[in-house]
N, C-alpha and C positions, 0 to 999 in steps of 0.2 A: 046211729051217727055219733062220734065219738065227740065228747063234749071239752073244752078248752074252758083250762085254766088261766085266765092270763097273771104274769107276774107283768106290772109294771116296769121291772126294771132290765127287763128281755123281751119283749113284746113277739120280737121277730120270730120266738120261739116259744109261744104256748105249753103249758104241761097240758097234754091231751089225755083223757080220762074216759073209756069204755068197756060196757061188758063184752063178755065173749059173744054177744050176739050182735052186738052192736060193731065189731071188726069184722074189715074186709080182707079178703085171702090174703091179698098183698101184705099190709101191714101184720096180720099176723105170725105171717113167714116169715118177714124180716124181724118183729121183737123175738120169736124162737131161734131163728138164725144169731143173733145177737147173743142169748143167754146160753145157746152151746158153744158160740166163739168164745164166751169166757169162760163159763164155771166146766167144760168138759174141754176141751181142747186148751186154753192157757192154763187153769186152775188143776189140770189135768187131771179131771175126775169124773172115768165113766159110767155116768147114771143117766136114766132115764129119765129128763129132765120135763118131759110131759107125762107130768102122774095123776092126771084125772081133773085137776082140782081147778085148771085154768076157766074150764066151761061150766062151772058151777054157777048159776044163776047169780049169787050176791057177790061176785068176783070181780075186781076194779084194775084193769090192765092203766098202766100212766107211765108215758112217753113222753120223750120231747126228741126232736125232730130238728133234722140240719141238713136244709137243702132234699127236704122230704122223705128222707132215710131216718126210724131210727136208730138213735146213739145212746141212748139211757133209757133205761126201763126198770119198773117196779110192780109188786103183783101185792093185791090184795084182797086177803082172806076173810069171812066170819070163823071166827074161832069160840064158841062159847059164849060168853057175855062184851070179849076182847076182839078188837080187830088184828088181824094178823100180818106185815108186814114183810115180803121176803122177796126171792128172786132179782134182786137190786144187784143192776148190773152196767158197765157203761162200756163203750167200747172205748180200746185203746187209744185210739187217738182224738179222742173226745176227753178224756180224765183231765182232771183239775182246771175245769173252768165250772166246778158246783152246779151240774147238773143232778148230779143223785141229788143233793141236798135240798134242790129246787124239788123234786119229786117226794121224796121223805118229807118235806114241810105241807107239801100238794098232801100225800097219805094221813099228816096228822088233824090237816082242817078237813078232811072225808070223817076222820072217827071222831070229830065232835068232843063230844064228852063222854066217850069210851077209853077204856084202857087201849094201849096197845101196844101188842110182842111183838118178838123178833128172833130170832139165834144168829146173834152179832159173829161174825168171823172173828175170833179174839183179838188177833190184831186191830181191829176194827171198834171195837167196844168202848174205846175213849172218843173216836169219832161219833157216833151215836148217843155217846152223854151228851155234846152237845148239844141234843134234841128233848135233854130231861131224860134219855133214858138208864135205868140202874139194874146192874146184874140180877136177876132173878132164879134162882136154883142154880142148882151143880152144872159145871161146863162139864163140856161132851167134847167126842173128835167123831167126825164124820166126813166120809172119802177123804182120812188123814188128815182134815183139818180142824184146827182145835174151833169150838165155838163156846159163848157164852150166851145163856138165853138172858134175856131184857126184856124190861116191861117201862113205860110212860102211864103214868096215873093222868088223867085231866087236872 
């Protein structure tokens, strides 16, 4: 049963937080349906966007939800000693009412006092400082798009 975050200052809309065992069919067709509507069809870049790692025991799926559909979603990894933060994505017509950011703030109180990465979309990478996060290693481009990895110290 997926577990809710509430933000006070959105009530009506919980960050909901479950593993892969813990989702039901629905819900997880719709956040997959979601992160191939952006990152392969708008972002237009075709990859296999289910690479194994969603059903990994210590993996934290986090949604928020509008009118029972989600619209924002973010996926989290054990990476090492680091938490891993990626697949952040929102749909269209949900963007800029700070939904990710509500989720990315939900990911950083999960890691505690972990580090934790990312491969910021470059454009992206001043948005994500303001979560404390700082370039870490050489950027890359992946399906043509430039990334920067980042990392958050506790």
């Amino acid at each position: 049963m997926p577990r809710h975050l509430v933000d006070p200052s959105t009530p009506e809309s919980p960050v909901r937080v479950a593993t892969f065992e813990e989702l039901d069919a629905h819900t997880a067709y719709r956040l997959w349906a979601l992160r191939s509507q952006v990152f392969v069809v708008e972002q237009d870049c075709p990859y296999l966007d289910l690479d194994g790692r969603d059903s990994e025991p210590s993996a934290r799926h986090l949604w928020v939800e509008v009118d029972g559909v989600p619209v924002s979603t973010l996926r989290v990894l054990e990476d090492g000693t680091a938490l891993r933060v990626g697949r952040v994505a929102t749909a269209e017509s949900a963007r800029g009412r700070g939904l990710a950011a509500r989720l990315v703030r939900a990911a950083l109180d999960l890691a505690g006092e972990r580090d934790v990465v990312l491969d910021a979309q470059s454009h992206l990478a001043d948005w994500y400082a303001g979560f404390g996060f700082v370039p870490d290693g050489r950027g890359f481009v992946e399906d043509g798009i430039p990334h920067t990895p980042m990392r958050r110290r506790p």
